[in-house]
Steps between C-alpha positions, in 0.01 A plus 500: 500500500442687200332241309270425841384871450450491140206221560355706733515761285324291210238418763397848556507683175339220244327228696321743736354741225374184297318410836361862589540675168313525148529073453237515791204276427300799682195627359486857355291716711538744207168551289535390161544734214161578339562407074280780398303781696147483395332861556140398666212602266292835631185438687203433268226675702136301399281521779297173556150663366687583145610149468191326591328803300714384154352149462146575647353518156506380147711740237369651199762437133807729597762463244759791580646651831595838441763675806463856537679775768285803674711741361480625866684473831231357682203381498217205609215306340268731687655857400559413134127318490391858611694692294347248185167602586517837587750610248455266250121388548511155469233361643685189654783699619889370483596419166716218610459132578779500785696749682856451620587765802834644524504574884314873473143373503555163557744277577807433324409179283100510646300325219139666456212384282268742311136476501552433093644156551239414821261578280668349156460815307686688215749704595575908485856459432650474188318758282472211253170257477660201434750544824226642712236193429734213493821653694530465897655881613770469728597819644827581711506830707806713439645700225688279288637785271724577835542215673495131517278311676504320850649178489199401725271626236675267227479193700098602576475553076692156452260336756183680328621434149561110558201438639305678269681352221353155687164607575418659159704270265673846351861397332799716550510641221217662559650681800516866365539883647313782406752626245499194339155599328443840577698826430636556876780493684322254783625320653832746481830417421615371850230229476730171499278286220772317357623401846117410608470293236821319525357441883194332410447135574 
């Protein structure tokens, strides 16, 4: 009698959890574990005019790009082109090749082009004749003294600075800041150059 129960016994606590248990040939509805979380890049805002606008012409020489900040909180390509001309007099207005909004202005990451690289002229930028006639002026609204940028503003600047680098044949070496050349503190010591560069394709 005993030894009838014991094979019952053996029945129900090892062949029945082989059948129904973790041996089960089942599939996992479980989702699989992800290897690495990849943070999605920011929004690169180029409307569809700007990027048919970039390769609409033929470039002049440009052997330099030169990244600049505002020094400001906000700003646009129309209130600093303003400011340029009524402050500063120049007759074509904003310094700058390109303008990089910061989200009080623009958009975070919005890409806009100057009338100096529509029109393929010298820059108002650097303060410097060599940077101004052969150096594409990439400004970034914001304060970079205070803060960093956006991370949608460095993924517009990565986007701008590769395909210039493309376009206009300019080597990466010869991507520079302000500072570099020029006794200022532009683009300010939060500007992530090192990091920008190590980004660069």
């Amino acid at each position: 009698m005993i030894k009838y129960k014991w094979s019952y016994l053996m029945i129900f606590f090892f062949v029945l959890p082989i059948m129904y248990g973790c041996s089960s040939t089942r599939v996992s509805t479980l989702p699989p574990i992800p290897k690495k979380y990849i943070k999605p890049e920011p929004e690169i805002i180029i409307p569809s005019t700007i990027l048919s606008e970039l390769n609409k012409f033929k470039v002049r020489p440009w052997k330099y790009i030169v990244i600049h900040h505002s020094a400001s909180y906000s700003g646009n390509a129309s209130s600093i082109d303003k400011y340029h001309r009524n402050e500063r007099g120049w007759t074509n207005g904003l310094g700058y090749h390109f303008l990089i909004g910061n989200g009080n202005g623009s958009r975070d990451g919005q890409i806009e082009v100057g009338n100096r690289w529509n029109q393929q002229i010298d820059g108002a930028h650097a303060g410097n004749d060599e940077y101004n006639k052969y150096g594409v002026g990439i400004c970034l609204i914001g304060n970079f003294e205070n803060s960093r940028p956006t991370e949608s503003q460095i993924s517009s600047l990565l986007y701008l600075i590769n395909y210039l680098q493309k376009r206009c044949n300019i080597p990466k070496g010869n991507i520079i800041t302000h500072k570099n050349f020029r006794k200022t503190v532009c683009p300010g010591k939060y500007f992530p150059y090192y990091d920008v560069m190590a980004r660069l394709r």
